[in-house]
Every structure is written in structure tokens, then in C-alpha cells.
C-alpha positions in Angstrom: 97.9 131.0 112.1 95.4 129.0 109.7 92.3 129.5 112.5 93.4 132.9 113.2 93.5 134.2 109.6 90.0 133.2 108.0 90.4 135.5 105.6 93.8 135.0 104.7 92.7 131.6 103.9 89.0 132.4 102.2 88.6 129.8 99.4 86.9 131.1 96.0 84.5 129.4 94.1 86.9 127.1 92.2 89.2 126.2 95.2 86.2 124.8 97.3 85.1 122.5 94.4 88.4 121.0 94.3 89.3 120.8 98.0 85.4 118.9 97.6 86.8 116.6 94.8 90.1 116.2 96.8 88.5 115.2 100.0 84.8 112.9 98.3 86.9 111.0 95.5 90.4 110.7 96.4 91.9 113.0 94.3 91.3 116.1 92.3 92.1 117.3 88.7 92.1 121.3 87.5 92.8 120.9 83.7 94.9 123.9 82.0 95.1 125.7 85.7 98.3 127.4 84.6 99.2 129.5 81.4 101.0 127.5 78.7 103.2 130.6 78.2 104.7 130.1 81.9 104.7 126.2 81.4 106.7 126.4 78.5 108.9 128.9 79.3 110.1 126.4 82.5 109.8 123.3 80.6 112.4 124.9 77.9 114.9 125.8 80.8 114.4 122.2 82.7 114.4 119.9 79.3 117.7 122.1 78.5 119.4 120.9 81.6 118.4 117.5 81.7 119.7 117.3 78.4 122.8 119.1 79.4 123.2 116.6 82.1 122.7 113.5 80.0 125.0 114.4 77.4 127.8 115.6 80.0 127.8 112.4 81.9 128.3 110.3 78.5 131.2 111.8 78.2 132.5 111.5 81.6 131.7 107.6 80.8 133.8 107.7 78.1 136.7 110.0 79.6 137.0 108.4 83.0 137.2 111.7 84.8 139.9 112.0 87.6 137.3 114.1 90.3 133.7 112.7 91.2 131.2 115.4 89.3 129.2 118.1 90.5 125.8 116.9 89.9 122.5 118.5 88.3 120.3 116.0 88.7 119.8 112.8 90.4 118.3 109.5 89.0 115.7 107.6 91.6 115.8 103.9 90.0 112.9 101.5 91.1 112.0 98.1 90.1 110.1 98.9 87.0 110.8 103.0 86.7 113.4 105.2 86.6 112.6 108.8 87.7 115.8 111.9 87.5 114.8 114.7 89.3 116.1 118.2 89.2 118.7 119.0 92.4 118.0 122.7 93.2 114.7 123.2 90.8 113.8 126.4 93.0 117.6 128.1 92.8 118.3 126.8 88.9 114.6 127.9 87.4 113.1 130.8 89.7 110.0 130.7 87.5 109.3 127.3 89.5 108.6 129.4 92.8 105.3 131.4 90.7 103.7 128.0 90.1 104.7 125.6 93.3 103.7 128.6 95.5 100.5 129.7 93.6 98.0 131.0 96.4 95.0 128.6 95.4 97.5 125.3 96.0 98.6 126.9 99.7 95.1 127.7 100.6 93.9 123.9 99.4 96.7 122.5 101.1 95.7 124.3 104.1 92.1 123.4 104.4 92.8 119.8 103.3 95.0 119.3 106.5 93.3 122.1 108.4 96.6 123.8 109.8 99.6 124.8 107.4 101.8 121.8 106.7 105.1 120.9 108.5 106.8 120.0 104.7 106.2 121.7 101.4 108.5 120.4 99.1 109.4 121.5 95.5 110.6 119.2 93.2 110.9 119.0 89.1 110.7 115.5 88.3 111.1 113.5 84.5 109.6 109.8 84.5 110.7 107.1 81.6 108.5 104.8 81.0 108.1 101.2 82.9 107.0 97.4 82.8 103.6 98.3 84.1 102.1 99.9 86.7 103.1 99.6 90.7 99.7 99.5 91.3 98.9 96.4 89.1 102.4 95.3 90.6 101.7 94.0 93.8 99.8 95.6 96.5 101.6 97.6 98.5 100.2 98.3 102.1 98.9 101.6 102.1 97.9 103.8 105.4 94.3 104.9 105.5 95.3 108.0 107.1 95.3 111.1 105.5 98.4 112.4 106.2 100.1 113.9 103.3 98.9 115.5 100.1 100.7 115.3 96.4 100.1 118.2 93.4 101.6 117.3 90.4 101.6 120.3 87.8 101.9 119.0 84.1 104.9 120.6 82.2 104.0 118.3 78.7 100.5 117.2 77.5 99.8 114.1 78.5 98.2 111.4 76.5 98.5 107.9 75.8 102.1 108.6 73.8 103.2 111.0 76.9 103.0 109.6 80.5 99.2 109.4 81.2 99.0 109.1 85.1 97.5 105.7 86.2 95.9 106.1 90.2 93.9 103.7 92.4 91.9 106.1 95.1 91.9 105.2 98.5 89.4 102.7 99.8 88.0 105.4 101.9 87.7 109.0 101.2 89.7 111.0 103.7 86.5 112.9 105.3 86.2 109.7 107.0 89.8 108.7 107.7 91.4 112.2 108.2 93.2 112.0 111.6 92.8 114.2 114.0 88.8 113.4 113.3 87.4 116.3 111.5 84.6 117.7 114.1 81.3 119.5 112.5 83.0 123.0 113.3 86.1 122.0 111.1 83.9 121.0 108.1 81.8 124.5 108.8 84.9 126.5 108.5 86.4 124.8 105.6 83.3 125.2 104.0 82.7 121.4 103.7 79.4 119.1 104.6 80.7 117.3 107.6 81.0 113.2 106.5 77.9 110.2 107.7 79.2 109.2 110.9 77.8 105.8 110.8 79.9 103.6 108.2 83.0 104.3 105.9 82.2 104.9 101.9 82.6 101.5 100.0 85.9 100.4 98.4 86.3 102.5 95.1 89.5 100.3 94.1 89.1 100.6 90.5 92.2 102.8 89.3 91.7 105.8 86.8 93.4 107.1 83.9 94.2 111.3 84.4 95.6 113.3 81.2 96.1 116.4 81.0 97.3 119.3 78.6 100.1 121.0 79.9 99.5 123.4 82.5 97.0 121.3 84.6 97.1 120.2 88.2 96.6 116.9 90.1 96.1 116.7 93.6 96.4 113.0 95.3 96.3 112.5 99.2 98.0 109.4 100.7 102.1 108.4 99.8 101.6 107.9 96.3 102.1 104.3 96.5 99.0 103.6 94.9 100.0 105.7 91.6 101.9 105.3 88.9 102.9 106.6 85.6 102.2 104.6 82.6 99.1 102.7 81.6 98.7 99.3 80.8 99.3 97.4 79.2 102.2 99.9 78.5 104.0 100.6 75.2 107.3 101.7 76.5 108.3 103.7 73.2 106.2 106.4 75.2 107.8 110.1 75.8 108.7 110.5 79.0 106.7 112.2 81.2 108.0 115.8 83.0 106.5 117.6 85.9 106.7 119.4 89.3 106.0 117.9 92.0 104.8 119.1 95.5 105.1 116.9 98.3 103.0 118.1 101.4 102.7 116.7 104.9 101.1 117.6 107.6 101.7 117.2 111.3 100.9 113.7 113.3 101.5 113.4 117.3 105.3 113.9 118.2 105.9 115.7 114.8 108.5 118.8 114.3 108.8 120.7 111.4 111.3 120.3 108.8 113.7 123.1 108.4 115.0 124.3 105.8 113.2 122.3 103.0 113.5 124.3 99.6 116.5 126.1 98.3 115.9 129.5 96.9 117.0 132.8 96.1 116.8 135.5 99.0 115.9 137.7 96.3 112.9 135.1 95.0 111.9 135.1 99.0 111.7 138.4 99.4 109.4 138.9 96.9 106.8 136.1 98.1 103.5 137.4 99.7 103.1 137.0 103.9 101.0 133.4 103.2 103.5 132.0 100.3 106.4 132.5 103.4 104.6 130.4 105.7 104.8 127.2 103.6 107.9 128.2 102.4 111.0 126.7 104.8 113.6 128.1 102.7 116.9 127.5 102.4 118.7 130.8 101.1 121.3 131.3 98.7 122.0 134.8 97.6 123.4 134.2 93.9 122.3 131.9 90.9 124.3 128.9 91.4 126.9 129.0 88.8 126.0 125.8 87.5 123.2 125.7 86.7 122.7 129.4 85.7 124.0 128.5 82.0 120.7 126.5 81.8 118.5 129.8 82.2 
């Protein structure tokens, strides 16, 4: 579908500079990329059930309840973070769907893997703050390949009192470690130089600070290992930091794809274009779940 539909997939003046950033740096950064109106009109919903959420389960601490809850959100507790993401942000806060499925991100996505990814998946993610960064933390073992693609789409400004981002690039830049090898006709139709084919860039491991106001968009290839939230040293009186998140992978040897990955309206479905459907892999629920429709 992605070599067969070159139009479909055209890439404007804007997207090919940062599918260029993307693939020479090791990451890519489109400042204010989405209205604030939009922003805040998700951030108010998702802030109003996170809060919801924290004040309900206080009081299920302090009640004993007799029935395990229903719950909203779920907390992912590391070592030195704690992150709670949204359950269902697709099916709870349909605005999501206009920003994780805006055209310019598919297309990007596309060309950066060169076929249209086995997983697209939506989350809506709030990050406290931590000892110090997992990248000053211990180095943790990293493939080269680039397999898999991050955005993250700012829902707050951050500065240095809200979550700054803190990222260590790949050694490499991924036009010389993508996998399958990019040949010159893949670069010509992507619109990219094809990479020197005698010897990889040199090690670019010094890690960079990336704020944003709210609204803007950060792409990082790789697991996300290397990344982290806060900067350091950190002062941990900081705001915490919210923001949707877009995992993307694309397909290695002996891959299937991954069914049913987001859960969404059919009504929100129905209304996507022909390319927002292909990275879609909904699950569909015909109703706003009852739930989480007081948050709206």
C-alpha cells in the first residue's frame, strides 16, 4: 500500500525536513505543531480525570472497599519514575484521535520505516518527577536498529519547572543502521540523499535538553531507553509532565501485525480518512464508556 500510493503518501515541505532531522540527528522536534486551543481543550478533560482518579482511590484507601475497582488509569512504577497513564485515552477523550492520527505524523511514520507500521499505539501519559535521569543511570544496552519510532505531543509547556525532556541520540544515525538496508531507490522515493556507504557517523553520545510549548511534537527512533524526563541534576518539586504518546513499530523478519491495538469509537472510525484507517487497528466500542464519559 505505501509503494503503490505515492501520492497518498507525498510529503510537503515541512514533513521532509523533519523526516531529514528524524533520520541525520536522531530525533526531530516541530515546536507549537498543534493549536493550543485543541491542546487545551484535551489537557482540561485528561487533568480532570487523573484528578478524579487520584482523589477516588484515596478514598477507597481510607474505606476499604468490599469489590476490586474499575480502573481509569494505571500507574507504571520504575526505579526512579513513576509514570500513570490513561486506560482507554482514545474511547474517554475522542479529541485524542485528531492529534495521534494527524496526516503529517502517518506519512512521517511511513517513510521513516518505509512501509506502514505493524503497531500504532495511542497513549496519554503523566510523568512525576525522578532521582535523575535513566540515561545518566546506568547504560542500558540499546539496539542499533531502527526499528521503532516514538512522537510525543506536549499537552503542558515544558521548561525547566515542567518536565523538560532529557535524550541521548543514538551512536549512529538510522540512515546507516535502518534494517532492511535502505537501497538508493528507497532514499529516491522518500525524498532523502541516500547515506556514505563507507563508515558509520561518529558517536554523538552527548544527551540534549528538548522543551517545548505546548502543542509541539518530538519524534525519537529506538525503545526510548535512552530518554528520560527530567534534567539533572533534578529538582523534584518540578510539575509533572503530561503528554500523548505514540508508540510505532515497524515490521522485522517473522513479524505479524498486532490486532486490535487502539480502542475507539465506531463513530470516531468512521469519520477517519482512507490513510488514518490504515494505521489505525481499532478496537470498536459503539458508546462512550460510562465511566469515563463524566470526565468529558
Amino acid at each position: 500500500m505505501f509503494r503503490r500510493n505515492p501520492r497518498l503518501f507525498s510529503l510537503d515541505g515541512f514533513e521532509s525536513q523533519f523526516l531529514a532531522s528524524l533520520l541525520n540527528q536522531g530525533y526531530a522536534v516541530a515546536p507549537s505543531f498543534f493549536s493550543k486551543e485543541i491542546i487545551d481543550r484535551i489537557y482540561a478533560k485528561a487533568d480532570k480525570i487523573f484528578s478524579d482518579e487520584k482523589l477516588k482511590r484515596e478514598n477507597e484507601e481510607s474505606s476499604a472497599p468490599a469489590s476490586p475497582p474499575e480502573n481509569t488509569i494505571r500507574t507504571i512504577q520504575g526505579v526512579r519514575e513513576r509514570t500513570t497513564e490513561l486506560v482507554e485515552p482514545l474511547a474517554s477523550i475522542p479529541d485524542v484521535l485528531d492529534v495521534a492520527f494527524h496526516e503529517s505524523l502517518l506519512k512521517i511514520a511511513a517513510h521513516f520505516f518505509l512501509h506502514i507500521p505493524r503497531l500504532y499505539r495511542v497513549s496519554l501519559l503523566r510523568h512525576y518527577p525522578h532521582h535523575r535521569p535513566k540515561c545518566l543511570a546506568g547504560g542500558q544496552p540499546e539496539s542499533d536498529r531502527c526499528t521503532s519510532l516514538n512522537f510525543l505531543i506536549n499537552l503542558v509547556d515544558n521548561d525547566d519547572a515542567c518536565g523538560p525532556f532529557v535524550f541521548v541520540p543514538g551512536i549512529y544515525n538510522c540512515l546507516t543502521l535502518d534494517s532492511p538496508r535502505r537501497t538508493e531507490t528507497d532514499f529516491s522515493f522518500a525524498g532523502q540523499p541516500s547515506p556514505p556507504t563507507h563508515e558509520p557517523l561518529p558517536p554523538r553520545s552527548k544527551w540534549v535538553m528538548l522543551r517545548g510549548q505546548r502543542g509541539s511534537v518530538v519524534a525519537l527512533p529506538g525503545s526510548g531507553k535512552r530518554g528520560s524526563i527530567w534534567s539533572y541534576p533534578t529538582d523534584v518539586t518540578n510539575r509533572p509532565r503530561t503528554s500523548i504518546m505514540i508508540h510505532i513499530s515497524g515490521y522485522d523478519v517473522g513479524d505479524k501485525p498486532v490486532i486490535k491495538q487502539n480502542r475507539m469509537l465506531k463513530w470516531n472510525f468512521d469519520r477517519m480518512t482512507g490513510l488514518q484507517q490504515m494505521f489505525a487497528h481499532p478496537a470498536l466500542v459503539h458508546q462512550t464508556l460510562p465511566r469515563l464519559a463524566k470526565a468529558g
